[in-house]
N, CA and C atoms as a LAMMPS dump frame, in Angstrom:
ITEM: TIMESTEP
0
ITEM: NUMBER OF ATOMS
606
ITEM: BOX BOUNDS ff ff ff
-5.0000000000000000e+02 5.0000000000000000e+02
-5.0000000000000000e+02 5.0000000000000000e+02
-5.0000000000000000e+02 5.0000000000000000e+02
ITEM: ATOMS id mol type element x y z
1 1 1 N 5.452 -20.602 19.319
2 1 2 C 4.091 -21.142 19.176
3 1 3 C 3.037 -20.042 19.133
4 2 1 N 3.281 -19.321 19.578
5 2 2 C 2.702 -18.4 19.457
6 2 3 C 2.699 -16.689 18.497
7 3 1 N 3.705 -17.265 17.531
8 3 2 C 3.822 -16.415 16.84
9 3 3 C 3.654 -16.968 15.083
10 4 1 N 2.754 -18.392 15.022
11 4 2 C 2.415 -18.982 13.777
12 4 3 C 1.121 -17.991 13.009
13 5 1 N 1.282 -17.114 12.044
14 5 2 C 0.689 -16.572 11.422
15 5 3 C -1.167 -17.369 10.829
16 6 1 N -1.944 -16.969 11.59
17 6 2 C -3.288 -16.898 12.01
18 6 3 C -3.453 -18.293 12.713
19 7 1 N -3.005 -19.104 12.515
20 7 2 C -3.204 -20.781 13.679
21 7 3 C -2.832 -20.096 15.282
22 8 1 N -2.048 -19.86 15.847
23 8 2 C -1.912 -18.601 16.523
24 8 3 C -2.846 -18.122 17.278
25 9 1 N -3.443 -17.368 16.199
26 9 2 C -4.994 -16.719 17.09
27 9 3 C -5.781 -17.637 17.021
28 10 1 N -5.983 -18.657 16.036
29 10 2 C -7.402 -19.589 16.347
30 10 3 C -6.895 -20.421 17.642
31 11 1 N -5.909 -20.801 17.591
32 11 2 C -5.47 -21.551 18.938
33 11 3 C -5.667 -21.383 20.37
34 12 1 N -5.651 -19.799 20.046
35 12 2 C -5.58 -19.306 21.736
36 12 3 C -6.98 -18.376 21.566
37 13 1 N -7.495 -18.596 20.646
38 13 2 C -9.045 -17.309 21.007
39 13 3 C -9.398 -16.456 20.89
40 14 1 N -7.741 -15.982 19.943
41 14 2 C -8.021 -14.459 20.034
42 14 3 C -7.472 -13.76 20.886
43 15 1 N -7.097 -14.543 22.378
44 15 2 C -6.387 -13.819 23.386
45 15 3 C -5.04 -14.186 23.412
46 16 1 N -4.262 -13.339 24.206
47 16 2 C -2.763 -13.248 24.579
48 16 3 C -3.353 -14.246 25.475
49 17 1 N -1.743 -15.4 25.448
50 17 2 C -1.591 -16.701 26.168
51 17 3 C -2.093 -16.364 27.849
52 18 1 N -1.056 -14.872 27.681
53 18 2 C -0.528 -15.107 28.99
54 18 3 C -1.292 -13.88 30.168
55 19 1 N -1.649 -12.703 29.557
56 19 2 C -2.718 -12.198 30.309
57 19 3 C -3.85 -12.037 30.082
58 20 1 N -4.219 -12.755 28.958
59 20 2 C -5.641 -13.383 28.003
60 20 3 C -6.1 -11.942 28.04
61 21 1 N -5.703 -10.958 27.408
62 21 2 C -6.325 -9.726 26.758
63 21 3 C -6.493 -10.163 25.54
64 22 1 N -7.433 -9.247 24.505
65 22 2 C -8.491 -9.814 23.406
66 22 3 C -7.206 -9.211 22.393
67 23 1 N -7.042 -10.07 21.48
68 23 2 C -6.291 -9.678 20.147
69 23 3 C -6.697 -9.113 18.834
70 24 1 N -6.351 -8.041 18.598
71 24 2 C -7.299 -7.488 17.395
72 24 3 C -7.183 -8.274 16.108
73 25 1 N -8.407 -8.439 15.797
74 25 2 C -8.438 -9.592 14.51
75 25 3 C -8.06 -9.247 13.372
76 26 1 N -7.594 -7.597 13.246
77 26 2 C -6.751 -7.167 12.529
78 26 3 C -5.435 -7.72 11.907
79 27 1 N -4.985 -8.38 12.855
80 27 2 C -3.459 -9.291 12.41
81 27 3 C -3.406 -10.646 11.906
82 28 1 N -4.358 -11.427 12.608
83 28 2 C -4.806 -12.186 11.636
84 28 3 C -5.088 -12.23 10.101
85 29 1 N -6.078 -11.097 10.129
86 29 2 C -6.609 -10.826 8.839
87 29 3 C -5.521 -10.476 7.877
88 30 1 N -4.413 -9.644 8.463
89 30 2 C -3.387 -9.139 7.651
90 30 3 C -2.639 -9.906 7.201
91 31 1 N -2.405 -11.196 8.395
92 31 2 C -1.544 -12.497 7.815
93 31 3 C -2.519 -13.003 6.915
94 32 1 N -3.608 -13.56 6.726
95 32 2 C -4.282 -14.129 6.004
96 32 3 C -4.212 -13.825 4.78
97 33 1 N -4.334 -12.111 4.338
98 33 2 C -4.569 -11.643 3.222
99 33 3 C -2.871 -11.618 2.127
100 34 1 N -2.045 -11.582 3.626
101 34 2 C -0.39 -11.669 2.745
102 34 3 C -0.19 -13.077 2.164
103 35 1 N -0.607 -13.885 2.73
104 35 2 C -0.678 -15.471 2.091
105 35 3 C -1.04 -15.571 0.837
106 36 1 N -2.371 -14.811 0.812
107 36 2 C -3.066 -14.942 -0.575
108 36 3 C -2.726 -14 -1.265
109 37 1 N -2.128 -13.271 -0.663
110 37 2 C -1.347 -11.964 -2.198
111 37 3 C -0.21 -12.689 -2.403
112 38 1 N 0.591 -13.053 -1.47
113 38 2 C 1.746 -14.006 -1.848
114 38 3 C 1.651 -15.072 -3.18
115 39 1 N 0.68 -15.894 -3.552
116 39 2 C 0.193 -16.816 -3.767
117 39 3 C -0.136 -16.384 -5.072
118 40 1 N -1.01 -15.027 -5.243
119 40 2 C -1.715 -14.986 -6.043
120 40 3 C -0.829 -14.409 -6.889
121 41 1 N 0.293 -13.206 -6.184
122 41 2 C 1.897 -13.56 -6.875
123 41 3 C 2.571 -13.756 -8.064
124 42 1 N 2.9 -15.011 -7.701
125 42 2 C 3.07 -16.473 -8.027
126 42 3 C 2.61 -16.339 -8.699
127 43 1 N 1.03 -16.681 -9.072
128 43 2 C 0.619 -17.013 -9.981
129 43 3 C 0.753 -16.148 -11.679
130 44 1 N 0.555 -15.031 -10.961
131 44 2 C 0.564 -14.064 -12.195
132 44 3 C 2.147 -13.423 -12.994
133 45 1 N 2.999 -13.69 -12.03
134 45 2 C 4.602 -13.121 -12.856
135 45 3 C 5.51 -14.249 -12.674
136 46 1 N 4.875 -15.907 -11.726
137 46 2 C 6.082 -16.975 -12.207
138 46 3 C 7.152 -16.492 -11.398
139 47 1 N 7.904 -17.785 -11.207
140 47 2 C 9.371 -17.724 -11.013
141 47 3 C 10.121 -16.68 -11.279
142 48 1 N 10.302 -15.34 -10.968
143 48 2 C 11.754 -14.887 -11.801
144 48 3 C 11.423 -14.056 -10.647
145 49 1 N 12.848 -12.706 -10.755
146 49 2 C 13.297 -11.767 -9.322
147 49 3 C 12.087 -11.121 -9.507
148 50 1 N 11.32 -10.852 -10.466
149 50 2 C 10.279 -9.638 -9.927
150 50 3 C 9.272 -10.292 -9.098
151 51 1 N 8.861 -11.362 -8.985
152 51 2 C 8.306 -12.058 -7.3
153 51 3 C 8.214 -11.43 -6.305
154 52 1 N 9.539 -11.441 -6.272
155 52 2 C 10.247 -10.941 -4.935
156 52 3 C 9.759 -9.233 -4.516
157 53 1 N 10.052 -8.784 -5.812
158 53 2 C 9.882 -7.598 -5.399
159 53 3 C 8.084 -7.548 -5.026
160 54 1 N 7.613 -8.142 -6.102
161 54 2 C 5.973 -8.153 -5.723
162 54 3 C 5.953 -8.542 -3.771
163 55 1 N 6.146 -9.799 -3.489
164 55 2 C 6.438 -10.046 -2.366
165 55 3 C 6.71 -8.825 -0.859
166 56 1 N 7.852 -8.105 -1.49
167 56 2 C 8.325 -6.99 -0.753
168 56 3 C 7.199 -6.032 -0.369
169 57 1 N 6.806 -5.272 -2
170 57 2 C 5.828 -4.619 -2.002
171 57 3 C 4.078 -5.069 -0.845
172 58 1 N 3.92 -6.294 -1.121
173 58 2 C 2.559 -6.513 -0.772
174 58 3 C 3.097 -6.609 1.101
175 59 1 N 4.495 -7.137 1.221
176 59 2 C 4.711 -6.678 3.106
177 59 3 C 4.661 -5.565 3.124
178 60 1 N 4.815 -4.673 2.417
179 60 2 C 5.082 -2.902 3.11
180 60 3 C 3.512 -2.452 3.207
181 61 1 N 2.907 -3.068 2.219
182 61 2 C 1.5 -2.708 1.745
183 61 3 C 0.393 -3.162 3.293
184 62 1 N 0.628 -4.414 3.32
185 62 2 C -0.207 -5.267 4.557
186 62 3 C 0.36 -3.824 5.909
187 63 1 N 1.496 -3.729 5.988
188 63 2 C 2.235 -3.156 7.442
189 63 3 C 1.702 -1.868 7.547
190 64 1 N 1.204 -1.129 6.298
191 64 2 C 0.797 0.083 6.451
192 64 3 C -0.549 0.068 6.71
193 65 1 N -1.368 -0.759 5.688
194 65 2 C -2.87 -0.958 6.506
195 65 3 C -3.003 -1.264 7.495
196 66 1 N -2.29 -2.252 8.439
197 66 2 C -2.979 -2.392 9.995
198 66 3 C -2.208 -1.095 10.628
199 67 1 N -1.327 -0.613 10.5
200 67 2 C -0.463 0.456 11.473
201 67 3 C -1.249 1.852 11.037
202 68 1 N -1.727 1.723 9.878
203 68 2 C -2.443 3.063 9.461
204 68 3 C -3.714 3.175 9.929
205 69 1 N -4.743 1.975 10.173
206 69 2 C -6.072 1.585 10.812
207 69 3 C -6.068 1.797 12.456
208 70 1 N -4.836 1.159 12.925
209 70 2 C -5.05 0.994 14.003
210 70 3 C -4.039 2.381 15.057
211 71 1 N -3.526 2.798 13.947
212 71 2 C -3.045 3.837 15.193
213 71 3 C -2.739 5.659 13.989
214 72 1 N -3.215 5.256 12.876
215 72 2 C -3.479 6.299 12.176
216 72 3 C -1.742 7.143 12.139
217 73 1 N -0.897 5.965 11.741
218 73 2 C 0.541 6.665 11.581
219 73 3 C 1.014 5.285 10.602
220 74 1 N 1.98 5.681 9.403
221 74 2 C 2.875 5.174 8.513
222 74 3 C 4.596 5.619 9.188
223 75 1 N 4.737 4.713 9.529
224 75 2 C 6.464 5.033 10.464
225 75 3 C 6.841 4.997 9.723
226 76 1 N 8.048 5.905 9.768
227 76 2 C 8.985 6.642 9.047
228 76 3 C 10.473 5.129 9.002
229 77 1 N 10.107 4.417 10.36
230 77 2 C 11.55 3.466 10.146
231 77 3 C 11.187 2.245 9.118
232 78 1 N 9.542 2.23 9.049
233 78 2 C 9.149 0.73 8.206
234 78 3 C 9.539 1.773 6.741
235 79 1 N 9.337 2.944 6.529
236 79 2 C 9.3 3.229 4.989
237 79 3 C 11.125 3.264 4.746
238 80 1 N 11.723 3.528 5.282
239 80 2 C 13.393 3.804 5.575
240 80 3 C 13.981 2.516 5.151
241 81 1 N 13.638 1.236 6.095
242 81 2 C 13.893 0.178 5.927
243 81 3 C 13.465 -0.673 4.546
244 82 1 N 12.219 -0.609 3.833
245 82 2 C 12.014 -0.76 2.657
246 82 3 C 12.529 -0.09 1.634
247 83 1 N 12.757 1.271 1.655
248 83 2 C 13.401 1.596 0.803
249 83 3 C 14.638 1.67 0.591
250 84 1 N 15.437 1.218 1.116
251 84 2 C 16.633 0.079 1.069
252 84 3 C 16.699 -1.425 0.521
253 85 1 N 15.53 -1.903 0.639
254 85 2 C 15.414 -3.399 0.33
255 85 3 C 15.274 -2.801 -1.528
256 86 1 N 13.875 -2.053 -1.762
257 86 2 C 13.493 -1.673 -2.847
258 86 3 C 14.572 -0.806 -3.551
259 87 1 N 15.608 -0.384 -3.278
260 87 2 C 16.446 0.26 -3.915
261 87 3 C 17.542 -1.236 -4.517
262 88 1 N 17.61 -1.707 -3.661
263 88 2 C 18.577 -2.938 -3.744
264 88 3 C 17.83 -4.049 -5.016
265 89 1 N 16.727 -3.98 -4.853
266 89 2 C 15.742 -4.892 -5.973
267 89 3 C 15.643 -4.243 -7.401
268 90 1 N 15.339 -3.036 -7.022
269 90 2 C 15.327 -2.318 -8.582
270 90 3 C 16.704 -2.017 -9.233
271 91 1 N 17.714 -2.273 -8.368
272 91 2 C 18.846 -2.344 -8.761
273 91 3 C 19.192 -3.488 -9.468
274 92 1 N 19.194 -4.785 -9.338
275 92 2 C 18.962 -6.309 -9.563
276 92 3 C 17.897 -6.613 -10.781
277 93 1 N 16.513 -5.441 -10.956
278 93 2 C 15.759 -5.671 -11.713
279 93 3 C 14.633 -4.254 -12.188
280 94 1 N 15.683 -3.663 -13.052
281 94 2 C 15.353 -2.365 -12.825
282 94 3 C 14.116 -1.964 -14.011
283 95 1 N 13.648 -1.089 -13.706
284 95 2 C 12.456 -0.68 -14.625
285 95 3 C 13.372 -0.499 -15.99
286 96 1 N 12.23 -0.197 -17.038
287 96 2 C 12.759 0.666 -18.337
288 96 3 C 12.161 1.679 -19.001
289 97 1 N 12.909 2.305 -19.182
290 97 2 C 14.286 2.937 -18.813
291 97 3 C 14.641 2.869 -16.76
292 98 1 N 15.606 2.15 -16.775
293 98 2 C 15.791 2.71 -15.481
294 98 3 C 15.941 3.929 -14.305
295 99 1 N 15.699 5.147 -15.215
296 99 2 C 15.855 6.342 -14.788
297 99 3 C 14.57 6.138 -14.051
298 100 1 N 12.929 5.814 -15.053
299 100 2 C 12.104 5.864 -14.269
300 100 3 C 11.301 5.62 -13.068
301 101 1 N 12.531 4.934 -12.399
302 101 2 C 12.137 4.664 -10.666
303 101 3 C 12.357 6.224 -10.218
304 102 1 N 13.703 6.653 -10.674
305 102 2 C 14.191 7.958 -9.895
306 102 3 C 12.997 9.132 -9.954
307 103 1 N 12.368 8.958 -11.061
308 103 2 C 11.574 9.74 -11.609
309 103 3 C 9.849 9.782 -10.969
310 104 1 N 9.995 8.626 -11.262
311 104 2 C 8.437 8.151 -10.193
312 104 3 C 8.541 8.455 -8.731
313 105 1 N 9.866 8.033 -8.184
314 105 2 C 9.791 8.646 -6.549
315 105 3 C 10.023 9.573 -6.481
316 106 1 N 10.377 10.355 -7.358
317 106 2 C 10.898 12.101 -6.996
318 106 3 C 8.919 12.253 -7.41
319 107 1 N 7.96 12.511 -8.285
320 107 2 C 6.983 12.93 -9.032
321 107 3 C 5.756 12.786 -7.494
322 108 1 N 6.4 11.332 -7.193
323 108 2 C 5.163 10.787 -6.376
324 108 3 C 5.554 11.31 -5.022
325 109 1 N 6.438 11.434 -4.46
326 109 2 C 7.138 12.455 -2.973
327 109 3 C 6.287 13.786 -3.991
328 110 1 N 6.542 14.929 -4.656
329 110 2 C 6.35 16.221 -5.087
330 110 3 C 4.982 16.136 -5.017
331 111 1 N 4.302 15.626 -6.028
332 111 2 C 2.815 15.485 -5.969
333 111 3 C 2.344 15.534 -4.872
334 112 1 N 1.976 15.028 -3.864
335 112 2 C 1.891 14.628 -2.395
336 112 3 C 2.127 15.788 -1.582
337 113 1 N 3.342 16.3 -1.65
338 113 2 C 3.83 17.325 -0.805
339 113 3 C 3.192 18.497 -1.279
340 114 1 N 2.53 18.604 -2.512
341 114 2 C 2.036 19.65 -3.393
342 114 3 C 0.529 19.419 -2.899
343 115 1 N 0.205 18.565 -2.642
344 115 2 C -1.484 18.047 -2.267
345 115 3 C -1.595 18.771 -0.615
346 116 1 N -0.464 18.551 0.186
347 116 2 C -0.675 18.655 1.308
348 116 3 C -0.145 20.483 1.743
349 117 1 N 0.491 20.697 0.939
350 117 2 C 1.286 22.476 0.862
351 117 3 C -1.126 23.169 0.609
352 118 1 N -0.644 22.267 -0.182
353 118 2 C -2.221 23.655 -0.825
354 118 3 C -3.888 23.719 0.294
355 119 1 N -3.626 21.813 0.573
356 119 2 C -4.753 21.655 1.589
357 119 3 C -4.355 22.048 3.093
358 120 1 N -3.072 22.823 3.082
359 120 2 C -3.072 22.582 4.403
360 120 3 C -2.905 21.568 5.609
361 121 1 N -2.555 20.598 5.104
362 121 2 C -2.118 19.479 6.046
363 121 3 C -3.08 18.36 5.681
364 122 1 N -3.717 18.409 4.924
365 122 2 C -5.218 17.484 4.68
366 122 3 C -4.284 16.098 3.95
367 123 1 N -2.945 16.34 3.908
368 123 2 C -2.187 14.971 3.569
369 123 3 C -1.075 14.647 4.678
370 124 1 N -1.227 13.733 5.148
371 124 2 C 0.128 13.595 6.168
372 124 3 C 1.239 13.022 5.859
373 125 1 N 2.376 13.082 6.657
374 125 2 C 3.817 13.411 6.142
375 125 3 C 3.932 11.786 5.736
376 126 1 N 2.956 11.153 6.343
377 126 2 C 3.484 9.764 5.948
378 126 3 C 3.529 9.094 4.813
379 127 1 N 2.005 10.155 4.48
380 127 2 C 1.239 9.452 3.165
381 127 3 C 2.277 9.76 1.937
382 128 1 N 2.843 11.337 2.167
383 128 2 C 3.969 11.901 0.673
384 128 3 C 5.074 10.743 1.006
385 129 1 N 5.737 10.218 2.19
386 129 2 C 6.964 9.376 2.099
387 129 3 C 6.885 7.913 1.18
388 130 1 N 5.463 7.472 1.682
389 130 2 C 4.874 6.524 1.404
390 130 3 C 4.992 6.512 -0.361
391 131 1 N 4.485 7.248 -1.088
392 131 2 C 4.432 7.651 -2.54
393 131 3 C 5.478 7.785 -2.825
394 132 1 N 6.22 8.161 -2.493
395 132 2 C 7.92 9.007 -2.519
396 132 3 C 8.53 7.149 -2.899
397 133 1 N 8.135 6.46 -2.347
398 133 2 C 8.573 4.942 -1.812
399 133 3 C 7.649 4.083 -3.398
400 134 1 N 7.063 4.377 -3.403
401 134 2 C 5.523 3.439 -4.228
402 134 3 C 6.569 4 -5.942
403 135 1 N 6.597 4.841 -5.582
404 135 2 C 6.693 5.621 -7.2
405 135 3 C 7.962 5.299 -7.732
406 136 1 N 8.87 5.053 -6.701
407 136 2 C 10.55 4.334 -7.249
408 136 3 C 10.243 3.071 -7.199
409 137 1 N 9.074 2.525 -7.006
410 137 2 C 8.577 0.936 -7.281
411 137 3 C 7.89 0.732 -8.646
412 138 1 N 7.4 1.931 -8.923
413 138 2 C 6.404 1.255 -10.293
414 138 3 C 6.832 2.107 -11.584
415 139 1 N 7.402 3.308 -10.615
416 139 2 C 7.711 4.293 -12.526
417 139 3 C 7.057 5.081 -12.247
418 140 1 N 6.752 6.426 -13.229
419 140 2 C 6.23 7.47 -13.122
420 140 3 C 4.355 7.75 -13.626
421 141 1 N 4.394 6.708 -14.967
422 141 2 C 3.079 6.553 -15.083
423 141 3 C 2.108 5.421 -13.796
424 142 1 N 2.754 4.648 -13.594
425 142 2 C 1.952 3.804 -12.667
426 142 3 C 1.877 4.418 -11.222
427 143 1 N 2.702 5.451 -10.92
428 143 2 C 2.558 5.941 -9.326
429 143 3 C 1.389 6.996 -10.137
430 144 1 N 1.367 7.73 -11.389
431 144 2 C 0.217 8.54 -11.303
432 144 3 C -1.286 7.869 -11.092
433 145 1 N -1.135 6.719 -11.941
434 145 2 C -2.463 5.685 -11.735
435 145 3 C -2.834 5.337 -10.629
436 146 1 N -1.694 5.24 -9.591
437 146 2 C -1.937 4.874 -8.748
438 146 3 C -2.384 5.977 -7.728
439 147 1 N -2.14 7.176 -7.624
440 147 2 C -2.617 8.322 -6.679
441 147 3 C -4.386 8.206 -7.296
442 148 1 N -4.273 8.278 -8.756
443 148 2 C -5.942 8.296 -9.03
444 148 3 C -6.772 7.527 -8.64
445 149 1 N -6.211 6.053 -8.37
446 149 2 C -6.877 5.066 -7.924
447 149 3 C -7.437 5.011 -6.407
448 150 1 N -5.825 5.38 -5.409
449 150 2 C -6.187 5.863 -3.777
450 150 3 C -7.531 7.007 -4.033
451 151 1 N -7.217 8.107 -4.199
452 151 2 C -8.494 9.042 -4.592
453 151 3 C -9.891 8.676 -4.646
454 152 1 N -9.506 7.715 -5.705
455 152 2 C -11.405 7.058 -5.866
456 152 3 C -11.585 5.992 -5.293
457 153 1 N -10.927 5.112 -4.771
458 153 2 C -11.437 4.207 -3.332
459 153 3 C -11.995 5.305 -1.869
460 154 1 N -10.418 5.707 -1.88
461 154 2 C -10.676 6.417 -0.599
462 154 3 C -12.322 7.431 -0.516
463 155 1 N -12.652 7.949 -1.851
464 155 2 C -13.598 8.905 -2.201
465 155 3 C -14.99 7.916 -2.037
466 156 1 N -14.944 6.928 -2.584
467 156 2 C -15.95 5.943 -2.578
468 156 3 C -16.353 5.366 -1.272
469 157 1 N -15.421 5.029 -0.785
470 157 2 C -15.433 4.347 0.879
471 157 3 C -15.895 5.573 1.962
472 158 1 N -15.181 6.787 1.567
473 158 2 C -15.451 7.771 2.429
474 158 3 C -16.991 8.381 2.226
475 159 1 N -17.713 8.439 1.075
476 159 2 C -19.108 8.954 0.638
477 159 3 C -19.539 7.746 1.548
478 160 1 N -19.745 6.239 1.194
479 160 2 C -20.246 5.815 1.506
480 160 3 C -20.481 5.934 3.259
481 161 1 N -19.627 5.658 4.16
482 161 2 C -19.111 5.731 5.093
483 161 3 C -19.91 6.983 5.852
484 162 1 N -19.851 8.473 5.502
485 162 2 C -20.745 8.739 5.878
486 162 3 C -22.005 8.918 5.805
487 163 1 N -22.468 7.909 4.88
488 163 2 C -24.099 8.087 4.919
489 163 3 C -24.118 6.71 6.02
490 164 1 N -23.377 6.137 5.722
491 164 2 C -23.393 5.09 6.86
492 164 3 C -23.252 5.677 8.54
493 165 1 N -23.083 6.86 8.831
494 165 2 C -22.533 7.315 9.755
495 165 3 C -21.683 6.822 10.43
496 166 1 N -20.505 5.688 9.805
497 166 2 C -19.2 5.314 10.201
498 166 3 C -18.145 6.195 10.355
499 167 1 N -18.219 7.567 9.624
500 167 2 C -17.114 8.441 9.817
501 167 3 C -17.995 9.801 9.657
502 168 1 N -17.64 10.877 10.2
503 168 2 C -18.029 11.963 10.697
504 168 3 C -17.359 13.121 9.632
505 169 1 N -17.92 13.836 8.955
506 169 2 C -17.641 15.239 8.135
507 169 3 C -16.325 15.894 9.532
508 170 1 N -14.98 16.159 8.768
509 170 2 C -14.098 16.577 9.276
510 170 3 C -12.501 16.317 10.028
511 171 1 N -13.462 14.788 10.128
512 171 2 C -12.439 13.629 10.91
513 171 3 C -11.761 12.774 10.175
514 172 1 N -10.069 13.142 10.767
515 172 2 C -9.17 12.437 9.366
516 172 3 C -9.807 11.195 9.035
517 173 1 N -10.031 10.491 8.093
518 173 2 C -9.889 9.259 7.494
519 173 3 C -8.24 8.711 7.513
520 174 1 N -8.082 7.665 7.476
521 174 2 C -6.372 7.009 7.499
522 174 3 C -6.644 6.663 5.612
523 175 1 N -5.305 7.074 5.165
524 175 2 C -5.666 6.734 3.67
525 175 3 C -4.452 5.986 3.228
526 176 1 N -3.926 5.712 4.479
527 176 2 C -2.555 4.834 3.795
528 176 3 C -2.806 3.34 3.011
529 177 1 N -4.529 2.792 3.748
530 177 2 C -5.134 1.501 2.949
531 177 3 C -5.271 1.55 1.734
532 178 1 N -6.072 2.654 1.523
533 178 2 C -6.582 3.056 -0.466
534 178 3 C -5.282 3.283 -1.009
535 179 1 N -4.171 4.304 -0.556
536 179 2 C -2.477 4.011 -1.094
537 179 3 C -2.413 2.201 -1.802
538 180 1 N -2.544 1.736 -0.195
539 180 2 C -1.907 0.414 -0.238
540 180 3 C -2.85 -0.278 -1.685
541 181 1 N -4.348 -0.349 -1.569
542 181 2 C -5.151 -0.771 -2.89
543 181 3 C -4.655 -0.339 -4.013
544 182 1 N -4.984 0.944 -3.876
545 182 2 C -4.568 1.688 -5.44
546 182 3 C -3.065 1.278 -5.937
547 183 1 N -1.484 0.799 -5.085
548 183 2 C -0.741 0.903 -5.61
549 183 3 C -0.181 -1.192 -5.651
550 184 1 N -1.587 -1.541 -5.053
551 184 2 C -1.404 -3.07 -6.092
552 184 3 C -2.109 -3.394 -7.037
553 185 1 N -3.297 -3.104 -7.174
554 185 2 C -4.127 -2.642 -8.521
555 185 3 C -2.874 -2.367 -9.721
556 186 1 N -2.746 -1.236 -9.089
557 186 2 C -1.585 -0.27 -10.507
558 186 3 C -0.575 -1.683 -10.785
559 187 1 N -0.232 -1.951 -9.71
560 187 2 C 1.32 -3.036 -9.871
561 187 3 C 0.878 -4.226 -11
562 188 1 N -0.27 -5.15 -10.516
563 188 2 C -0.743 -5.787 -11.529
564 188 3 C -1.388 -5.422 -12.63
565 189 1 N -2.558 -4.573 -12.508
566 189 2 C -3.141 -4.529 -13.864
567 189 3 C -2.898 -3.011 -14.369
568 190 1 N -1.817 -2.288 -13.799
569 190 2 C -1.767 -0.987 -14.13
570 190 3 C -1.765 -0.653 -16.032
571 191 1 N -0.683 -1.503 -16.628
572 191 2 C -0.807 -1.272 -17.875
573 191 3 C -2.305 -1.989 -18.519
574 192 1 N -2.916 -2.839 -18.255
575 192 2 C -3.98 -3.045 -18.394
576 192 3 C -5.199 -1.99 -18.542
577 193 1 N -5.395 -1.012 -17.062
578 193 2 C -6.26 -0.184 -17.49
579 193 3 C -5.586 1.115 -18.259
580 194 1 N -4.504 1.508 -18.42
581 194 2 C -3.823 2.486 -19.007
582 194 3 C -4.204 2.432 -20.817
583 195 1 N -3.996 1.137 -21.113
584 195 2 C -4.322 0.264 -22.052
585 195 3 C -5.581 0.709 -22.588
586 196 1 N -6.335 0.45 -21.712
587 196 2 C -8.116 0.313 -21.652
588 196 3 C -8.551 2.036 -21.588
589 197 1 N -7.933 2.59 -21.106
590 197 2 C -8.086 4.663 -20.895
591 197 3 C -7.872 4.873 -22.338
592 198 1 N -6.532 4.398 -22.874
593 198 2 C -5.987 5.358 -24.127
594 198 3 C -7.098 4.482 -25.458
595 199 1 N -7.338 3.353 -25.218
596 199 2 C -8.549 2.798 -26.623
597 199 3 C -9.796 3.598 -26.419
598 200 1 N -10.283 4.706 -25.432
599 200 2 C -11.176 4.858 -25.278
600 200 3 C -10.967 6.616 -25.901
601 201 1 N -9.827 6.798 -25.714
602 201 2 C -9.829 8.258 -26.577
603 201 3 C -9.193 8.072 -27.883
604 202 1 N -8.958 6.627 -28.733
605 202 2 C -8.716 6.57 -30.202
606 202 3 C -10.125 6.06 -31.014
């Protein structure tokens, strides 16, 4: 009863039943928003195995935004454990050419590790595993779309943010959320804007 995804918290207040400490509305929100990515799904790829994988993707996606918000770490056992499920799916329903999963997670792990070798640590180990993971999900062009996309959220949110004086010149930002944006963006409308880039240089 207490573990019904957001009825749950409206039920009890927000607090734990049992030593009524305050519940971060974070989990709620996260169930809420997987419903409607679930849903919205559905709507856009229909019945068939790639669902599923959408499905997969948008749990790893939700698990990294609250774990990345709230304690500023991407665990190494949630990315381990998905990429087993996601190896097993792209196996069942594989890109084309199928090489290009191998290719996208090797590009999107390198890239990453190449971002964080040059800045000095200004990328954390979670964020390259994370990509390493994203990029044997979408292929090699859509994990690049997709690093450009994290970039300019994260860049946008972060300008804004400090004129807002919500975040402070120096102090990590968690960027595993803009990952998580940028690499469902890419998933749905990735060939869309790729589409929309290359009519603009013919």
């Amino acid at each position: 009863m207490e573990l019904i995804p957001v009825f749950s918290y409206l039920i009890q207040g927000g607090k734990c039943r049992h030593c009524k400490g305050r519940l971060s509305p974070l989990y709620p929100l996260g169930e809420l928003i997987t419903a409607i990515l679930f849903v919205f799904s559905y709507e856009q790829i229909g019945w068939n195995f790639e669902v599923i994988i959408a499905w997969t993707l948008i749990s790893l996606i939700i698990i990294i935004f609250i774990s990345d918000i709230a304690y500023m770490i991407i665990p190494d056992k949630i990315l381990l454990v998905f990429t087993g499920i996601f190896f097993i799916e792209r196996f069942l329903s594989p890109l084309d050419p199928w090489w290009d999963s191998l290719l996208g997670g090797a590009i999107g792990f390198l890239l990453l590790l190449a971002i964080a070798f040059v800045s000095k640590g200004g990328m954390g180990g979670g964020d390259i595993k994370l990509f390493g993971v994203l990029g044997f999900v979408l292929g090699l062009k859509s994990v690049l779309l997709s690093f450009f996309l994290a970039t300019l959220f994260g860049a946008v949110v972060g300008i804004i943010g400090m004129k807002l004086g919500s975040f402070k010149k120096g102090k990590p930002i968690p960027f595993g959320p803009f990952i998580g944006l940028g690499a469902l963006v890419t998933y749905f409308y990735g060939q869309i804007i790729i589409d929309w880039y290359l009519s603009l240089l013919t």
